[in-house]
C-alpha positions as CSV (number, residue, x, y, z in Angstrom):
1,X,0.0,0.0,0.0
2,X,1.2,3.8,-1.2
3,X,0.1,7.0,0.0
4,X,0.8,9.3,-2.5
5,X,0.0,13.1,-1.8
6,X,-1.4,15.2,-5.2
7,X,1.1,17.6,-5.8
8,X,0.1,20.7,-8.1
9,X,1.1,18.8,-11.2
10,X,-2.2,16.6,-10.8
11,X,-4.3,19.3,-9.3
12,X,-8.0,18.9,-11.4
13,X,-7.2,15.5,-12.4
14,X,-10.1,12.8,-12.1
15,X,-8.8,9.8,-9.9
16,X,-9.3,7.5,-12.6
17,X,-6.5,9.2,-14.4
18,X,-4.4,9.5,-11.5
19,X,-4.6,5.9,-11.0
20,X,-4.0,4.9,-14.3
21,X,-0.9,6.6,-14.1
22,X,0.1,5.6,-10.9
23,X,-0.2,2.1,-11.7
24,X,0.9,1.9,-15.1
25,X,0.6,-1.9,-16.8
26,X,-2.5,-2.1,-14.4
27,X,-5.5,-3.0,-16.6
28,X,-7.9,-0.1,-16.8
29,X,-10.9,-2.7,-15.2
30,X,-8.6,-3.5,-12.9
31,X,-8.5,0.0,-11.7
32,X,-12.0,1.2,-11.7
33,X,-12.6,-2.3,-9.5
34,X,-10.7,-1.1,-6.6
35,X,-12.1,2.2,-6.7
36,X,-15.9,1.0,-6.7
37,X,-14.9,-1.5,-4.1
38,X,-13.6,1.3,-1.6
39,X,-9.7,0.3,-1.5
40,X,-8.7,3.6,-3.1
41,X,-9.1,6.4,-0.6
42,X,-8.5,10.5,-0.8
43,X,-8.0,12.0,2.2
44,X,-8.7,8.5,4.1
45,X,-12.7,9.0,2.5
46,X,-14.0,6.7,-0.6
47,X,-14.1,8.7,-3.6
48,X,-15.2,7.9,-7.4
49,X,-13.7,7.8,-10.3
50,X,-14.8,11.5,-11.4
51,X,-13.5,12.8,-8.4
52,X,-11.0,15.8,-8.8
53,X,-8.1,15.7,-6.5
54,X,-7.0,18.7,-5.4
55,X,-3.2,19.6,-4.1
56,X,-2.6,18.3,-1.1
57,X,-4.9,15.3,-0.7
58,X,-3.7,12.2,0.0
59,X,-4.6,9.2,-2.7
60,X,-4.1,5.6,-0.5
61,X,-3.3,3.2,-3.4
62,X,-3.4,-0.5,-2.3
63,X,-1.0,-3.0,-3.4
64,X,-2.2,-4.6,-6.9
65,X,-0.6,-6.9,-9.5
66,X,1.0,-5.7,-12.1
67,X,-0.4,-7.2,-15.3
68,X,2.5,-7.6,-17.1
69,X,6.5,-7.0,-16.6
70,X,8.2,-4.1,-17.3
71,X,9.2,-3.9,-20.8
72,X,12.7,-4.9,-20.2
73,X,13.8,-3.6,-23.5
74,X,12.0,-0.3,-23.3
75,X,14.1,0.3,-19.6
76,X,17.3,-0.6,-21.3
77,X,16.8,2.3,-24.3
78,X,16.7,4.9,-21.5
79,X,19.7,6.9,-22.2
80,X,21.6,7.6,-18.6
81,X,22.0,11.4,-18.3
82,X,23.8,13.6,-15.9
83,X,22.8,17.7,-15.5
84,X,24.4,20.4,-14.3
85,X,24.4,19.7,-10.2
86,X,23.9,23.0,-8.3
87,X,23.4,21.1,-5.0
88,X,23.4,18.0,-3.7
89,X,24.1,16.1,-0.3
90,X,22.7,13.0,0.9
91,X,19.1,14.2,1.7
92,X,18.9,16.0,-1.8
93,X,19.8,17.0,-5.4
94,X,19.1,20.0,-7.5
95,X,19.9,20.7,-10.8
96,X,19.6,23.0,-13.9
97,X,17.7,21.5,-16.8
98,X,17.6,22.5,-19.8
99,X,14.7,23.5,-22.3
100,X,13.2,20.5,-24.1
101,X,13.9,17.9,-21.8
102,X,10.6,16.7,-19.9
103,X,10.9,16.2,-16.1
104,X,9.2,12.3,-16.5
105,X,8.2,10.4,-19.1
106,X,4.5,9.8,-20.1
107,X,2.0,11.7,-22.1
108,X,3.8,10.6,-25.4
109,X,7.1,11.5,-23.5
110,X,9.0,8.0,-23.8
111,X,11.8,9.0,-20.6
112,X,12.9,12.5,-18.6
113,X,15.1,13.5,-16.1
114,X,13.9,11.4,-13.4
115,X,14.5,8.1,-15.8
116,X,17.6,9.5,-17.0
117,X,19.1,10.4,-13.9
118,X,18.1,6.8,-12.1
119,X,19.9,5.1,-15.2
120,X,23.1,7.1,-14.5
121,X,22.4,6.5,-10.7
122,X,22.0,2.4,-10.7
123,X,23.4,3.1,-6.5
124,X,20.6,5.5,-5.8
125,X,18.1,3.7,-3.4
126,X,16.0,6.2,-3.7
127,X,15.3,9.4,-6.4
128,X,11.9,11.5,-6.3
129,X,11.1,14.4,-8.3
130,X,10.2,17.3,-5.6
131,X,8.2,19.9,-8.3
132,X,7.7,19.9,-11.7
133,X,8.8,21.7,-14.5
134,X,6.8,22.5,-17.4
135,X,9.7,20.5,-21.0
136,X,10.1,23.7,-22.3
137,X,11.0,25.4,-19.1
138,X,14.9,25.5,-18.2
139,X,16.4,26.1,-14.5
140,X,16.4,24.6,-11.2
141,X,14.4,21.1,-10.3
142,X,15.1,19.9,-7.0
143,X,15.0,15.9,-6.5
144,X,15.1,14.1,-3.0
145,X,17.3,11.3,-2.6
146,X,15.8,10.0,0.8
147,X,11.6,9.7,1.5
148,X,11.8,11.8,4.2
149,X,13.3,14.2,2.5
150,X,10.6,14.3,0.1
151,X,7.9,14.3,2.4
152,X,9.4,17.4,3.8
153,X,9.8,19.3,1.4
154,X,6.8,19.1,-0.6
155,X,5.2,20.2,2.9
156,X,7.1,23.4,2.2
157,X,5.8,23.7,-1.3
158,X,1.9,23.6,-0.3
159,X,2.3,25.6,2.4
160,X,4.3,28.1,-0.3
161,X,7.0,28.3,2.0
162,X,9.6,28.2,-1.2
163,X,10.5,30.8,-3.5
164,X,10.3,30.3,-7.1
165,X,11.8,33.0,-9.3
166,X,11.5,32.7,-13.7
167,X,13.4,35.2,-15.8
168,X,10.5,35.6,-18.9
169,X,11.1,37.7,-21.6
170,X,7.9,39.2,-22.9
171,X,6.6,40.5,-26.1
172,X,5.8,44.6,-26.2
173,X,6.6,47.1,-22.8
174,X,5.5,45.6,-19.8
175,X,3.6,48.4,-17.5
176,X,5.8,49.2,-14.5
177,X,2.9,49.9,-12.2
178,X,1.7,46.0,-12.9
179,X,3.3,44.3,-10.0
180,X,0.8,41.5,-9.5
181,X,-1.5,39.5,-11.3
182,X,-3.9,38.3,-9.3
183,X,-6.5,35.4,-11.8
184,X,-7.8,33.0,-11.3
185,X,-6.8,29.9,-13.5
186,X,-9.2,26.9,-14.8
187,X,-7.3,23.3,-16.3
188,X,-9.2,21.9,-19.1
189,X,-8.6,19.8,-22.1
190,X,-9.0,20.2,-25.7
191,X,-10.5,18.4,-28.2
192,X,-7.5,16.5,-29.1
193,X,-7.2,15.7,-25.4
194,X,-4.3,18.7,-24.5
195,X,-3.7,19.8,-21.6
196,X,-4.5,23.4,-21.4
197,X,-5.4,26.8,-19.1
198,X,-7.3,29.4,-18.9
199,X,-7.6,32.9,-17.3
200,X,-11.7,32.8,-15.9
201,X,-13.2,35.6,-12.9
202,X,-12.3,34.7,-9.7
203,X,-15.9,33.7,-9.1
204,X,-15.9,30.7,-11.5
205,X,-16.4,27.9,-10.2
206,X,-13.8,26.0,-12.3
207,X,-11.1,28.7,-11.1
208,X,-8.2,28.9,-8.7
209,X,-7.1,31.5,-7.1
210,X,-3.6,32.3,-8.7
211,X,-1.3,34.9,-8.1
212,X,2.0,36.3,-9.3
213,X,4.8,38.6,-8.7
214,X,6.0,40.6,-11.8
215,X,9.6,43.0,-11.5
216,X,11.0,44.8,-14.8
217,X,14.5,43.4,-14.5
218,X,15.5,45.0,-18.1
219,X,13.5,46.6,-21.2
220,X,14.4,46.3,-24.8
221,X,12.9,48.1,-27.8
222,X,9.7,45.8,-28.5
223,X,10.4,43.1,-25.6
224,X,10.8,43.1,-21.1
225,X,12.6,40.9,-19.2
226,X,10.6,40.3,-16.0
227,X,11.3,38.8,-12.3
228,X,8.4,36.9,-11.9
229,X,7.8,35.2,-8.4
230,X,5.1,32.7,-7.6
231,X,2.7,32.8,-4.6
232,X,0.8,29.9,-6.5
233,X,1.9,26.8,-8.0
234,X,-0.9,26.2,-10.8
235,X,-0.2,24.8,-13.7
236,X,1.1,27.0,-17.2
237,X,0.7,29.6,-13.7
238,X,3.0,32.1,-15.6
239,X,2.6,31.4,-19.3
240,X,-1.1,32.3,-18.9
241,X,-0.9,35.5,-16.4
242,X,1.5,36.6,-18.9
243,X,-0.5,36.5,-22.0
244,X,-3.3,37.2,-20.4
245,X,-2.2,40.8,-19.8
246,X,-1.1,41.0,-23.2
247,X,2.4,39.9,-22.9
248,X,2.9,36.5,-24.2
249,X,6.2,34.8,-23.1
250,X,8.7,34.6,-26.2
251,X,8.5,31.7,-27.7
252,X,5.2,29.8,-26.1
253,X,3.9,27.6,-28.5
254,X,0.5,27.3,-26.5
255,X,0.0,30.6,-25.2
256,X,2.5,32.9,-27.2
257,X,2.0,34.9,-30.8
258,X,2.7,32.3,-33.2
259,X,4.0,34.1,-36.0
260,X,6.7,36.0,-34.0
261,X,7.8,32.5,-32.9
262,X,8.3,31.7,-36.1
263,X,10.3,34.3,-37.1
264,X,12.8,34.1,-34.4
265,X,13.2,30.4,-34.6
266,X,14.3,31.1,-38.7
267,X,16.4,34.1,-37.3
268,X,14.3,36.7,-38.6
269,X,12.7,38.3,-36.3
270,X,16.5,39.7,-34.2
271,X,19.5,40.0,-36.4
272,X,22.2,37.8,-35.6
273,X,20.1,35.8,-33.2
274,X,17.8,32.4,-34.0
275,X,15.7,31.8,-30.6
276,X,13.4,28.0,-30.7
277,X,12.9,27.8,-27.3
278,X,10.4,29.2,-25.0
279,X,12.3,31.9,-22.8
280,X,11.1,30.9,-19.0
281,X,13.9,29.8,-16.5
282,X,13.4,29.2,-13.2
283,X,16.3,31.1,-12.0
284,X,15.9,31.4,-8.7
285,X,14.7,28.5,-5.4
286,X,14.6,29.0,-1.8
287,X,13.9,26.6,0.6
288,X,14.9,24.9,4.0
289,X,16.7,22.2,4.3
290,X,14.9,19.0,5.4
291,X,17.0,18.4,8.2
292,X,19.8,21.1,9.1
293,X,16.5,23.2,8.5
294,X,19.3,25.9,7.0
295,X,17.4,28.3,4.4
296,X,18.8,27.1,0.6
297,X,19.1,29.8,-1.8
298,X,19.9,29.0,-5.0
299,X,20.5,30.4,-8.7
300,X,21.1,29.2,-11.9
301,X,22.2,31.7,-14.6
302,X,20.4,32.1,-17.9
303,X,21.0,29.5,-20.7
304,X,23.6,30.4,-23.1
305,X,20.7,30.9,-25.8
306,X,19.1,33.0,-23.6
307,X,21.9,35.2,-22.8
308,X,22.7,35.5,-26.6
309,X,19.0,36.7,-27.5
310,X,19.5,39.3,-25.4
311,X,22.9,40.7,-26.6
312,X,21.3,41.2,-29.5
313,X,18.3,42.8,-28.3
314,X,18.6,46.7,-28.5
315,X,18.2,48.4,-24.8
316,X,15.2,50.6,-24.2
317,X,15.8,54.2,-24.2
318,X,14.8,56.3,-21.0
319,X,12.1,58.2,-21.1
């Protein structure tokens, strides 16, 4: 038996789906068998299948048989990967990753960092993924290498005791009296069964409360790099905020200007400078440490792509 607590990655998600992740090789029958017969809890309570878990529950998943072995074959063609290690010890790891890399595999994702890193780690007993970044999201990820550790320190993330700090650049002059974006955020799915998220009034029912910190830490003629701080962990949290007020993140494929993407990719949107990435780093993560209880600051500097985009970018001109 597993008790696995909903971190803000599954927040909206029906148990059914949880499940069926959770127990992957499980047969879908299987699944909806133990939730009708009461062995799944949330919160210690029976729930159904529709139920949406929200962050912070507590889903008790009973022992079950697996229906078949793991594809032996399918383990072996993870590649093992290393990243740039910013912290480690022997209660946890953090690390910069880079754009384009998910954090786990599923959702058409064959392997991450978490498969990757336990491949290069065969001596690890023991390798959790704390957070979650979004693939095309670069910077710090912190991982706990004992349960204990992990237990701890997602504690701190629901009760927002961290600090999470993304460097976005953002299409057009970002208004310096706009220092926080209080929306609300619904999850949903599309037709083709995509994840996405909306901006809705903080009176939907469908909404959560999200809010986020915004700093100009430079401005360029036709872009702004912002400091932007969470207060809320909600999924595409920033991506949406951002284009919500009208300045789309550089390079979002799902919430971004399209055709500007496109130019930049084939270099023609910034002389001397092709950009195919979407330009949100988590730069900055502060936390305590799950037993010295020390307060953790960490940084990682901006991607070298990142770093070369804005060289070329010309420098506002004060007014």
């Amino acid at each position: 038996m597993r008790l696995v607590t909903v971190d803000e990655r599954s927040v909206g998600q029906r148990l059914d789906n949880f499940l069926l992740r959770e127990l992957k090789g499980v047969p879908k029958t299987h699944v909806y068998r133990i939730i009708r017969s009461g062995e799944v809890r949330v919160d210690k309570a029976r729930a159904g299948a529709d139920t949406r878990l929200e962050e912070g529950q507590v889903v008790r998943v009973p022992p079950v048989r697996m229906a078949e072995a793991p594809d032996e074959a399918a383990v072996a063609a993870v590649p093992a990967r290393e990243f740039p290690v910013l912290f480690e010890d022997e209660q946890l790891l953090v690390i910069d990753k880079p754009a384009g890399v998910a954090v786990h595999g599923g959702s058409g994702v064959s392997f991450g960092v978490i498969e990757q890193l336990r491949r290069a780690r065969p001596q690890a007993k023991f390798l959790e993924l704390v957070h979650r970044l979004d693939k095309e999201t670069s910077g710090l990820l912190l991982l706990a290498k004992k349960r204990s550790a992990l237990t701890a320190l997602q504690d701190q993330f629901r009760q927002r005791e961290t600090g999470k700090t993304y460097a976005a650049l953002v299409i057009g002059d970002w208004p310096a009296r706009k220092k926080v974006i209080d929306v609300a955020l619904h999850k949903y799915l599309t037709a083709e069964g995509e994840r996405r998220v909306r901006a809705v009034p903080g009176d939907d029912e469908d909404g959560r409360r999200s809010i986020s910190l915004v700093r100009v830490a430079a401005r360029y003629a036709g872009f702004s790099l912002l400091d932007v701080t969470i207060k809320t962990g909600r999924t595409h949290q920033i991506r949406v905020h951002l284009s919500h007020e009208g300045h789309p993140i550089v390079g979002d494929e799902k919430y971004g200007d399209f055709a500007l993407n496109k130019a930049l990719a084939a270099g023609r949107a910034v002389a001397g400078a092709r950009f195919d990435r979407m330009f949100l780093h988590a730069r900055r993560l502060a936390f305590d440490h799950p037993v010295s209880g020390a307060r953790i600051e960490l940084e990682a500097p901006l991607p070298p792509e990142c770093e070369t985009l804005l060289a070329q970018l010309t420098p506002a001109t004060a007014a």
